[in-house]
VEXDREN-2710 file (C-alpha; in Angstrom, 1 decimal):
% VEXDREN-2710
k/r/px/py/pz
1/UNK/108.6/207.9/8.5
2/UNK/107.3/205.3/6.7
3/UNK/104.1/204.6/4.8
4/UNK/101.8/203.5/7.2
5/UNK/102.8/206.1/9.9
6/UNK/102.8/209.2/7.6
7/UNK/98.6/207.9/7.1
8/UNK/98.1/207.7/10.8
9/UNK/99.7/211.0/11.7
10/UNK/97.3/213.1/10.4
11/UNK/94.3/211.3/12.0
12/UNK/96.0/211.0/15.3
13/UNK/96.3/215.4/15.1
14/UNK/92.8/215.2/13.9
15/UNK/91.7/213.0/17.1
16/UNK/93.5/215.5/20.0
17/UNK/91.6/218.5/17.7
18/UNK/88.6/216.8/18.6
19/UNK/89.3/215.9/21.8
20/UNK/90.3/219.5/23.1
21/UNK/87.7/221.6/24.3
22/UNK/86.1/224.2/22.3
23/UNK/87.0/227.7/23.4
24/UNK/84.4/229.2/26.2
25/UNK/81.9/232.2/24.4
26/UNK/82.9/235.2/25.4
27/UNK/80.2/237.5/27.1
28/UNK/80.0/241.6/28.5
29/UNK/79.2/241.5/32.0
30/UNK/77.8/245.3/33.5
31/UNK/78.7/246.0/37.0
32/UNK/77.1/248.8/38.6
33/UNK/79.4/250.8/40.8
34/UNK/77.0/252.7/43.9
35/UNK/79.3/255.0/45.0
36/UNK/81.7/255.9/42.1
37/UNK/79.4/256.7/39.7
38/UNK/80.3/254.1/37.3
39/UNK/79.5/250.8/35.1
40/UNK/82.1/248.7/35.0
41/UNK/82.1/246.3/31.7
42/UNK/84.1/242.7/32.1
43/UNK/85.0/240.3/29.0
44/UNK/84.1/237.3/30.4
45/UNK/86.2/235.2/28.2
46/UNK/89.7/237.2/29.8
47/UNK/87.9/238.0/33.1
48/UNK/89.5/241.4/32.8
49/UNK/87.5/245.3/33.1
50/UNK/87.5/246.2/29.2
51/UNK/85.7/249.6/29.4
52/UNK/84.2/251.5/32.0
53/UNK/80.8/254.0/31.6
54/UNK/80.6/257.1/33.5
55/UNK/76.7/256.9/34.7
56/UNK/74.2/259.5/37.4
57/UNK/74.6/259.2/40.5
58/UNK/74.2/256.0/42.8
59/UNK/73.9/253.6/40.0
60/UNK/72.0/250.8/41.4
61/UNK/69.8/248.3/39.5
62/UNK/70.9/247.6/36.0
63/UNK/69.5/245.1/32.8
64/UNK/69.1/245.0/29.4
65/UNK/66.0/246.1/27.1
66/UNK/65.5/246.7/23.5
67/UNK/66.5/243.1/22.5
68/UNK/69.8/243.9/24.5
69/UNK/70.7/246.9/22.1
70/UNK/70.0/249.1/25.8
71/UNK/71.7/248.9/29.2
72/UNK/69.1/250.3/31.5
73/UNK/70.7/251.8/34.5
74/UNK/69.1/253.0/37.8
75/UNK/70.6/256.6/38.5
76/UNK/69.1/256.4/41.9
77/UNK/70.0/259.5/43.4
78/UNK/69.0/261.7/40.2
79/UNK/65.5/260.6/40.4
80/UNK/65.9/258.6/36.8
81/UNK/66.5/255.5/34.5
82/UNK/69.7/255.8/32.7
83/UNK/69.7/253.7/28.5
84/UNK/72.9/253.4/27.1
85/UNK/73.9/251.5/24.0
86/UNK/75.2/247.6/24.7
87/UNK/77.7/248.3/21.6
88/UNK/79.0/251.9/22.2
89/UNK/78.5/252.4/25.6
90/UNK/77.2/255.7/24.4
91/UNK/74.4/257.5/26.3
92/UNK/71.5/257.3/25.0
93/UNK/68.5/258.9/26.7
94/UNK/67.4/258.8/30.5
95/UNK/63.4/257.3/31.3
96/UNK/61.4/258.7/33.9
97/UNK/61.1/257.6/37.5
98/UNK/59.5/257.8/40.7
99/UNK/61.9/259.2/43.4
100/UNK/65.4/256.9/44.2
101/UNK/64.8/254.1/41.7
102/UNK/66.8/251.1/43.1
103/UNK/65.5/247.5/41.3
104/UNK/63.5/247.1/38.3
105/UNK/62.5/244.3/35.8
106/UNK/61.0/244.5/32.4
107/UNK/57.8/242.3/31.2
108/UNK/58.8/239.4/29.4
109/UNK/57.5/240.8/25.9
110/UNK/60.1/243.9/26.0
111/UNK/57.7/246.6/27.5
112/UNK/56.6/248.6/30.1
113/UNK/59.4/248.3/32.7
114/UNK/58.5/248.3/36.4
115/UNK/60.4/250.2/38.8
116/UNK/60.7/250.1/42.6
117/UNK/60.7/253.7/43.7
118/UNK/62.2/253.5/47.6
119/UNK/61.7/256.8/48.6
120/UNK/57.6/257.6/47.1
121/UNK/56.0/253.9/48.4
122/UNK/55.4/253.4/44.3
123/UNK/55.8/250.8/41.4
124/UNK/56.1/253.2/38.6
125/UNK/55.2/251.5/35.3
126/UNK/57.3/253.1/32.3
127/UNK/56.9/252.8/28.3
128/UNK/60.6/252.3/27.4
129/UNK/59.6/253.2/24.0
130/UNK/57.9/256.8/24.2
131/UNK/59.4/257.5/27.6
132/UNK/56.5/257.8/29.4
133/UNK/54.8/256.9/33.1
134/UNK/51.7/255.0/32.2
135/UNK/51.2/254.1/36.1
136/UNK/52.1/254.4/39.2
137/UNK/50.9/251.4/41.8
138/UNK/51.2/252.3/45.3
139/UNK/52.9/249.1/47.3
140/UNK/54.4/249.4/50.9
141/UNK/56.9/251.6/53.1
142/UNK/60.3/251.3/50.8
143/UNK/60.0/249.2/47.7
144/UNK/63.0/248.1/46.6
145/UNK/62.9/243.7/45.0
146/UNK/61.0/243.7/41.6
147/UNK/60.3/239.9/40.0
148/UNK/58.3/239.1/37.1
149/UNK/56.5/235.3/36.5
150/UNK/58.2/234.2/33.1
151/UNK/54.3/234.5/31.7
152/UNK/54.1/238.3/32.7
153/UNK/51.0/237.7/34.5
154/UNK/52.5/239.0/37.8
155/UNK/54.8/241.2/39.0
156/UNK/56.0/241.3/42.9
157/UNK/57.4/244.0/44.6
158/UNK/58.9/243.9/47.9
159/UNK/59.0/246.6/50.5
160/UNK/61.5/246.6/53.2
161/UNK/60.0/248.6/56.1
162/UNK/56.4/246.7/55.5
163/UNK/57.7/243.2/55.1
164/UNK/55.2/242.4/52.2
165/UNK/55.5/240.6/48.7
166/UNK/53.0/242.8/46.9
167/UNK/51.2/240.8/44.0
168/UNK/50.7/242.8/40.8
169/UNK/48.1/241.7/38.1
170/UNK/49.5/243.2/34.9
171/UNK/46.6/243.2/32.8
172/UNK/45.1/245.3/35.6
173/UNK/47.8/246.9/36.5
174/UNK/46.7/246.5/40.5
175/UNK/48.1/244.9/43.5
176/UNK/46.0/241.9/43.9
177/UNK/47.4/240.8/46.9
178/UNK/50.0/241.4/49.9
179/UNK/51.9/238.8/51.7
180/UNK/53.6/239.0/54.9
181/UNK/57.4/237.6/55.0
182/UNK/60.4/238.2/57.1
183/UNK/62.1/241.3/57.8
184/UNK/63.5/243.5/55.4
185/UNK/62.6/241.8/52.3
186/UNK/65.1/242.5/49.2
187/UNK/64.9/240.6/46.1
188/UNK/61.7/238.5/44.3
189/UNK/62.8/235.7/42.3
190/UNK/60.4/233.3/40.1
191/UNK/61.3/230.0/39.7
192/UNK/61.8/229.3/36.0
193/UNK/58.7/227.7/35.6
194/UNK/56.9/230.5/37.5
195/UNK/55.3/227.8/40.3
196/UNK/57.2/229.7/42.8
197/UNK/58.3/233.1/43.8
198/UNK/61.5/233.6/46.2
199/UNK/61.7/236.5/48.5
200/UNK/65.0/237.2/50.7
201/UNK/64.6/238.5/53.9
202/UNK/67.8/240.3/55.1
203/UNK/67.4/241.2/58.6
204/UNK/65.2/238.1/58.8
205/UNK/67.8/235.7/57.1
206/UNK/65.6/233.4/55.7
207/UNK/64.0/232.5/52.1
208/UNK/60.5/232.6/51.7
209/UNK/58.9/230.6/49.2
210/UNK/55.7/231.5/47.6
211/UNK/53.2/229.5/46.1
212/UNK/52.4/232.1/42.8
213/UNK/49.0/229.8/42.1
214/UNK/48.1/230.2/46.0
215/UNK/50.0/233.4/46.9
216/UNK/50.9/231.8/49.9
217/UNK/54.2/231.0/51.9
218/UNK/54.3/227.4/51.4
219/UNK/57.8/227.2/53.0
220/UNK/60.7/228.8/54.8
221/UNK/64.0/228.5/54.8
222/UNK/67.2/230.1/56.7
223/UNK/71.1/229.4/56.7
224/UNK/73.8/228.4/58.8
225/UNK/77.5/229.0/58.6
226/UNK/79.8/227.4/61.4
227/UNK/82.2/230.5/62.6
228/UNK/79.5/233.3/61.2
229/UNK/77.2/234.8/63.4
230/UNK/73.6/234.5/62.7
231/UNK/72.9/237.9/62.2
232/UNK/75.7/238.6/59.3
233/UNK/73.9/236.2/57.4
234/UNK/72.0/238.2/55.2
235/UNK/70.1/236.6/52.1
236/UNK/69.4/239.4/49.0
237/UNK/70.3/238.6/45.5
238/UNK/68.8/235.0/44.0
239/UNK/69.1/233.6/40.7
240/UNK/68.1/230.3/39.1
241/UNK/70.0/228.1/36.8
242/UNK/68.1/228.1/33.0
243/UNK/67.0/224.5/34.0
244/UNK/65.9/225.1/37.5
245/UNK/68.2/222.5/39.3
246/UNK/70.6/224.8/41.2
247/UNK/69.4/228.6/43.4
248/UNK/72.2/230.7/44.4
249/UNK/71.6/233.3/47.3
250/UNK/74.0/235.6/47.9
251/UNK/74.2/236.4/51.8
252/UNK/75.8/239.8/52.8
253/UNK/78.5/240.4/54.9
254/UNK/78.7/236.3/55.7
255/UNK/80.5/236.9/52.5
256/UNK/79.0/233.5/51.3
257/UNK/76.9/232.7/48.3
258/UNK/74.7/229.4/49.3
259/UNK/73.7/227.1/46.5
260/UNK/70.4/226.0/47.1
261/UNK/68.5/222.6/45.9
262/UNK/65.6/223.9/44.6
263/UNK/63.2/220.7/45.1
264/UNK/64.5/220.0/48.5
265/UNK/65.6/223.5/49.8
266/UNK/68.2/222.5/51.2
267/UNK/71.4/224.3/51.1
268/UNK/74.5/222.2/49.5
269/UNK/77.2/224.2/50.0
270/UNK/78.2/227.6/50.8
271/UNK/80.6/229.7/48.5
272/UNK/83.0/231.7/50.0
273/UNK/83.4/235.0/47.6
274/UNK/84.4/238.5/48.4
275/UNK/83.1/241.1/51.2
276/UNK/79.2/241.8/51.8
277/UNK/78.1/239.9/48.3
278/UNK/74.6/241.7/47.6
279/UNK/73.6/240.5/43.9
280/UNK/74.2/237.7/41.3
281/UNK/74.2/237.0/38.2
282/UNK/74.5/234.6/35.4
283/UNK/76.5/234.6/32.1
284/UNK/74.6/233.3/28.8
285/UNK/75.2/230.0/29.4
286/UNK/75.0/229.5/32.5
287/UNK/78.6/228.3/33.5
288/UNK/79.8/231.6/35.2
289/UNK/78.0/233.4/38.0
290/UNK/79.0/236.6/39.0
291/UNK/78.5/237.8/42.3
292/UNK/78.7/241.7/43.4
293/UNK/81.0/242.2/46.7
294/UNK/80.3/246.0/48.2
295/UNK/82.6/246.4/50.2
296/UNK/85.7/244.7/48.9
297/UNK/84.9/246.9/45.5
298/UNK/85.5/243.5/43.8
299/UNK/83.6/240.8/41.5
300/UNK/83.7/237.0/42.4
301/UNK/83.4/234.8/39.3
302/UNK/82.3/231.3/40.1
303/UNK/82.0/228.3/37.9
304/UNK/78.7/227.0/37.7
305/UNK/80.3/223.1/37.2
306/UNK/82.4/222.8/39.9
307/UNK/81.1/225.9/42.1
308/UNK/84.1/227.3/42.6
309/UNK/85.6/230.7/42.3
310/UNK/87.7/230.9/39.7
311/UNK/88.8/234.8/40.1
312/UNK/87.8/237.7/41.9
313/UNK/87.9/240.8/39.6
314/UNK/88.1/244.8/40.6
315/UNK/85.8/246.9/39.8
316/UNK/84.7/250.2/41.3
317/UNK/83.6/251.3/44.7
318/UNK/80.6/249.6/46.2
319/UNK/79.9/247.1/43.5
320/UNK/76.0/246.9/43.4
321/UNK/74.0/245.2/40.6
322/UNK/75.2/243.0/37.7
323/UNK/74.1/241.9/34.2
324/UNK/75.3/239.7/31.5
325/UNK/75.0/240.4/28.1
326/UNK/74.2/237.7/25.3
327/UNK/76.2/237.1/21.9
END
C-alpha cells in the first residue's frame, strides 16, 4: 500500500463507523396475560419473551410506580393490586382494592394511585407507600378507563354501562363533573399538553374529545375500514407520541391500530396487527409501539418511523395490558 493510502485507510474505517447507526436501547416491555395468569417480560432490543412472572388471577391493568423500581399489576379476580420488583421480578407485596380492579393510573408526583373498581361503581384512591385506601369516589355503573392530566389536577374515570367521563378534582378528591359520551366507554387519554382528554367508545366506535378547560365534547370522531364491518370496529386503548404529533387507537376485533393526526383528527392510516388488539403502548423512546392482541395470544411491535409492524411476538393467553420500562 503506499504512503498516502495507508493515511487514508484509517479515516475512510473511521467515516463508515460514523456513518452506521448506533445500536437501538434496549427496553423490558410487561405484558399482562388475562387468562393464564401470567406477565410476560420482552427485550425489546431481540423482540424475544426473556422471563415470564407468575401473577393472581386475571391480570389486567399493569404500570410502573416507585420510580419504576415496582411493576404494579391488577389481579382482578383476587380483589387486589399485585407490586413486583422491575429488576427481580420478585413479588413484593399486594395493595388494597375495591372489587375486580381492571385500569389504574398513578398521579404524576408518584402517589396515591387510582383504581377503577368494575364490579363496586368506585374509584378507590390507594397510598402505594403505607398500603392503605385513603378514598373511595363513587363514579358510574362499571368503571373501568382511568387518565390523569399531566398536571395531576384531574383524574377521569370512565364507566361502561353509564356512558360517562367522570371528572375528578384531586385536591378535593370529588367528581366535579360527568359527561355523556358514546357507548361503552373504555380508555381516558390526556393529550400531552393536558388541553384534551380522549375517551374510546367501544360499542359506540367513535373518539370523543374533551375539552379539559371546558369539560365538554368539543368533537367526535369514528373509523372506517373498507371490508370490516362497522360494528367490529371497536376503539379502546390510545396513546400519544411524547411530542403530541401522532394518536394510535387500537380498534378490537377490526384487528387494526389507526394512527390518528392529532390536530386534524383525521385518521392516516390503519395498521393491520394481530387479533382483537385491546391496548398500546410505547417503548422509551418512542420508536416501537406495542400493541396487545387477545385473541391471537400475541404482541404486534410496530415502528413508530415508518408505521409498520416489524414482528408479532407470543406471549400468553389473552394478552391484556402493556408497559414499557425505562433504562
Amino acid at each position: 500500500m503506499k504512503p498516502a493510502l495507508r493515511f487514508l485507510a484509517p479515516i475512510a474505517a473511521f467515516a463508515v463507523l460514523a456513518l452506521a447507526p448506533a445500536p437501538a436501547s434496549a427496553f423490558k416491555v410487561f405484558v399482562s396475560n388475562e387468562k393464564e395468569q401470567t406477565v410476560s417480560v420482552i427485550d425489546s432490543g431481540t423482540l424475544t419473551v426473556v422471563h415470564t412472572i407468575k401473577t393472581g388471577n386475571r391480570p389486567r391493568g399493569i404500570m410502573l410506580a416507585n420510580e419504576n423500581k415496582w411493576l404494579l399489576v391488577c389481579a382482578s379476580d383476587d380483589n387486589r393490586v399485585e407490586v413486583y420488583d422491575t429488576k427481580t421480578f420478585e413479588f413484593i407485596k399486594n395493595l388494597p382494592s375495591g372489587p375486580d380492579p381492571e385500569l389504574f393510573t398513578l398521579h404524576p408526583k408518584g402517589n396515591p394511585l387510582y383504581i377503577a373498581n368494575e364490579d363496586d361503581n368506585i374509584v378507590t384512591i390507594v397510598d402505594i407507600f403505607e398500603g392503605k385506601i385513603l378514598k373511595e369516589v363513587p363514579v358510574g355503573v362499571e368503571p373501568e378507563g382511568m387518565g390523569i392530566s399531566p398536571d395531576g389536577k384531574y383524574v377521569v374515570n370512565t364507566s361502561e354501562t353509564t356512558n360517562m367521563a367522570h371528572f375528578i378534582d384531586t385536591a378535593t378528591n370529588e367528581t366535579v363533573e360527568n359527561i355523556l359520551v358514546d357507548n361503552r366507554p373504555r380508555v381516558a387519554e390526556f393529550t400531552p399538553d393536558g388541553s384534551e382528554v380522549w375517551v374510546s367508545a367501544e360499542i359506540g366506535g367513535t373518539v370523543s374529545v374533551i375539552d379539559t378547560a371546558t369539560k365538554k365534547v368539543k368533537t367526535k370522531f369514528s373509523f372506517e375500514i373498507q371490508g370490516v364491518n362497522k360494528d367490529a370496529i371497536q376503539p379502546v386503548g390510545v396513546r400519544f407520541t411524547r411530542d403530541g404529533k401522532k394518536a394510535y387507537v387500537a380498534l378490537g376485533p377490526a384487528n387494526r391500530v389507526a394512527l390518528v393526526d392529532p390536530k386534524t383528527y383525521k385518521v392516516e392510516k390503519y395498521i393491520l396487527v394481530g387479533q382483537r388488539v385491546w391496548n398500546v403502548a410505547f417503548t422509551p423512546d418512542d420508536k416501537q409501539l406495542y400493541t396487545t392482541n387477545g385473541t391471537s395470544n400475541d404482541v404486534s411491535v410496530i415502528d413508530v418511523a415508518s408505521d409498520k409492524v416489524l414482528k408479532s411476538i407470543k406471549v400468553g393467553r389473552y394478552p391484556w395490558g402493556v408497559v414499557a420500562l425505562p433504562e
